[in-house]
N, C-alpha and C positions, 0 to 999 in steps of 0.2 A: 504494500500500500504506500501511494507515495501523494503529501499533498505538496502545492508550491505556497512557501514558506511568505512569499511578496504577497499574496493576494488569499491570504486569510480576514473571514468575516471580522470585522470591528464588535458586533452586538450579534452574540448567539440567545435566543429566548428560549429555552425548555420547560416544556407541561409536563413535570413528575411525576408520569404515570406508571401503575403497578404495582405500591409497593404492598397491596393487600392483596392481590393474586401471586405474586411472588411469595408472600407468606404463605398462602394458601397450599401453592405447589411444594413449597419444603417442609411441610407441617408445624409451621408457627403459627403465633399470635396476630392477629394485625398490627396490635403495638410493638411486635418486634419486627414486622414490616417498613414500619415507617420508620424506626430506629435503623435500619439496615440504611434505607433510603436520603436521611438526615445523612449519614455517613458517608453516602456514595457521593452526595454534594458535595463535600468535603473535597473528596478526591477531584471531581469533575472539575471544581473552582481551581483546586491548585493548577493541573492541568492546563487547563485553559491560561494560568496566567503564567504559567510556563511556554505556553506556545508563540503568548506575547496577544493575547485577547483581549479586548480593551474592556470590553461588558459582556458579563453574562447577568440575564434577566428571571430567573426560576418561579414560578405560579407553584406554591409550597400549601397555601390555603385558600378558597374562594370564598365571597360574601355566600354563597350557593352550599357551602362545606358547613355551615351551622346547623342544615337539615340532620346532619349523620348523629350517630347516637352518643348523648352524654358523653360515656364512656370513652367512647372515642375522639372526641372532641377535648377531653382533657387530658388526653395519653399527646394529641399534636399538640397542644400548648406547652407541655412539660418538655417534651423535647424539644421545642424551638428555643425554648427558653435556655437548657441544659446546653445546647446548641449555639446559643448567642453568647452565654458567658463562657462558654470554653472558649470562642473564637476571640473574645476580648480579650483574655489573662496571657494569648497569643498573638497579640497583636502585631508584634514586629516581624513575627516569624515568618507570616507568606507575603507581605507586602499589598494586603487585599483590601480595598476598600468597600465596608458594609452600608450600603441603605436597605431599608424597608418602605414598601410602595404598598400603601391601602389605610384605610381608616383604623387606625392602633386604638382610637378610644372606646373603643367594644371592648378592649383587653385587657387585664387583668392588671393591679396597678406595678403588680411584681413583673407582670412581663414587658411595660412600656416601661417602666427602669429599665430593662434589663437592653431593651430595642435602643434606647437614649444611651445609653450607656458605651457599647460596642461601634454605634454612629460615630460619636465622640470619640473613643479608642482609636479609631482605623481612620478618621479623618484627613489624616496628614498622610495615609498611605499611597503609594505612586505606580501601585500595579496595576491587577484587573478589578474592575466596579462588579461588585454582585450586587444582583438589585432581588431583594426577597420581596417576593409579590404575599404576603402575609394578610386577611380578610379582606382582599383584593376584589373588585370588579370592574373589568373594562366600560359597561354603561352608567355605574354609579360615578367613576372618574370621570368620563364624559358629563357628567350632569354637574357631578361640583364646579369644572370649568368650565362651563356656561353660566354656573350661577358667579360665580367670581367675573368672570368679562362681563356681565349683565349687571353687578353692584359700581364695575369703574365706569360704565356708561351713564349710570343714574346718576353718580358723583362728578360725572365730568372729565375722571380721569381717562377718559379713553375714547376718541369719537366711533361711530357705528361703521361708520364708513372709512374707520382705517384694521377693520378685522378681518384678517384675512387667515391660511391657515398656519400661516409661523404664531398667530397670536394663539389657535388652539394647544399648538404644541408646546406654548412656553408657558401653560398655565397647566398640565399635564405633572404626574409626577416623577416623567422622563423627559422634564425642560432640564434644556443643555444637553439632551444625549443623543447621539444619531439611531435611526429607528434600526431595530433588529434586520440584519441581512438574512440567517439562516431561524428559521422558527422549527423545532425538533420536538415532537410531542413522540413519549416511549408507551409501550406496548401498545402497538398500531391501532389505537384511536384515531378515528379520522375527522377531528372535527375543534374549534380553538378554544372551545368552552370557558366565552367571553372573559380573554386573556389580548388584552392590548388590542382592542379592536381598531384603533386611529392609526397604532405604528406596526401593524403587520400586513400593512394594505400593498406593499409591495415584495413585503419577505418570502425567501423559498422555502416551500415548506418539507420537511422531512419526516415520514413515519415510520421507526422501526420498530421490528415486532417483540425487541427485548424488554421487557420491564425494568423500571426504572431503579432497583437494588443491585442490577446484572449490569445496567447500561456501563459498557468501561470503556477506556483511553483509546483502545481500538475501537468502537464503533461509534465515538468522538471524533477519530482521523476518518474514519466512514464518513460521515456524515458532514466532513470540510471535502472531503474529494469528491462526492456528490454535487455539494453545491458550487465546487468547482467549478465542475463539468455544466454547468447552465450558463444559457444566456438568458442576460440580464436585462432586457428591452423598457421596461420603466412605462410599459403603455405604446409603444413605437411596435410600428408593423414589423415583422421579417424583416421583410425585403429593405428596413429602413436600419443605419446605424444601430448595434446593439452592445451592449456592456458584456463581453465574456470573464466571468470571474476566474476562469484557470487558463 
C-alpha cells in the first residue's frame, strides 16, 4: 500500500461506528465496546498526527444518542471523561490539540470540567486538531448559527445583505477550519447521521466494513489511497478542469 505523502487530506471526519457489534462478535459488554473504541481513537489521532494530518473531526456522541439506554449512556460519559483526563495529564506527549464541538451544557458539571480543562491543556499544542463531536448535531448547529447571524442583524452588527456562506461557516463550530476532505464512517453504514451536514457537502466519502474497535493504521492508509485515487471536480463537469488528489 502506498499513499503520496504531498497530497494527504488536511481534515479527515470519522462516524465511530461498531463499537457494540464489535462487542457483540467477541462476546463482550457494550461498555467494553466502547472502551475498546475510546482507545482505538487514541491510536487513530496519534497516527494521523504522525502522518502530518492537520484535523481529524470524530462524531463520538449525537444529540440522537440520549435515546439509548440509561445504562449506556452513563458507561459513554465515564469514559469520555476517563478519556479527557488521561489525555490532559499527557498533554505534551503527542502534540495534539483537543476541542469539543456540541452543546457541553447537557453534561454533567464533572464532565464540562473535565472538557474545559484538556481544551486548556492542549491549547498551545502545534500538531493534529481533534475535534470531539460530543452531544453533537449537524441541524441543531445549523440552527444556533442562524440564531446568532439573526441576533447581529437585529443589533446592527451585521447587514443582511452582507451574508453570505463564509458568514455561515465562521459562526459554525468548525470556524477557522477547512471543511473535511475524506468523510470515513466504519462498519459500512451508508449514511452521515446528521454529522457536519454544511462541511461535508463536498467531502469523499468512504465506507469500510470494519468496525470501529478493529478500524487500524492500515485501513487509515486504505482509506488516504482511496481518496487519493479520486477526482476532485468541486461541482465542474468531467470534461471541465478537475482536482486529482493523488
Amino acid at each position: 500500500m502506498s499513499i503520496d505523502m504531498n497530497n494527504l487530506p488536511k481534515h479527515i471526519a470519522i462516524i465511530m461506528d461498531g463499537n457494540r457489534r464489535w462487542a457483540k462478535a467477541n462476546g463482550l459488554t457494550t461498555k467494553e465496546g466502547h472502551k475498546a473504541g475510546a482507545k482505538n481513537l487514541e491510536n487513530i489521532a496519534i497516527i494521523c498526527n504522525k502522518l502530518g494530518i492537520e484535523y481529524l473531526t470524530v462524531y463520538a456522541f449525537s444529540t440522537e444518542n440520549w435515546k439509548r439506554s440509561e445504562e449506556e449512556v452513563s458507561a459513554l460519559m465515564l469514559i469520555l471523561k476517563a478519556y479527557l483526563d488521561s489525555f490532559a495529564r499527557r498533554a505534551k506527549d503527542y502534540n495534539i490539540k483537543i476541542n469539543v464541538l456540541g452543546d457541553i451544557t447537557r453534561l454533567s458539571a464533572g464532565l464540562q470540567k473535565s472538557i474545559k480543562n484538556v481544551i486548556e491543556k492542549t491549547k498551545d499544542n502545534t500538531g493534529l486538531t481533534l475535534n470531539i463531536a460530543f452531544n453533537y448535531g449537524g441541524r441543531p448547529e445549523l440552527v444556533n448559527a442562524m440564531k446568532t447571524i439573526a441576533f447581529k442583524v437585529k443589533n446592527g452588527e451585521l447587514d443582511v445583505n452582507d451574508i453570505n456562506e463564509d458568514t455561515i461557516s465562521n459562526h459554525l463550530y468548525t470556524a477557522g477550519m477547512p471543511d473535511p476532505d475524506l468523510m470515513i464512517r466504519t462498519s459500512n453504514e451508508l449514511r452521515t447521521s446528521n454529522f457536519l451536514p454544511w462541511q461535508l457537502v463536498y467531502s469523499e466519502f468512504y465506507f469500510p466494513e470494519v468496525h470501529w474497535p478493529a478500524f487500524s493504521e492500515e485501513d487509515l492508509l486504505k482509506a488516504i489511497e482511496v481518496y487519493q485515487s479520486r477526482n476532485r471536480r468541486f461541482g465542474g463537469r468531467p470534461d471541465e478542469k478537475s482536482t486529482k488528489v493523488g
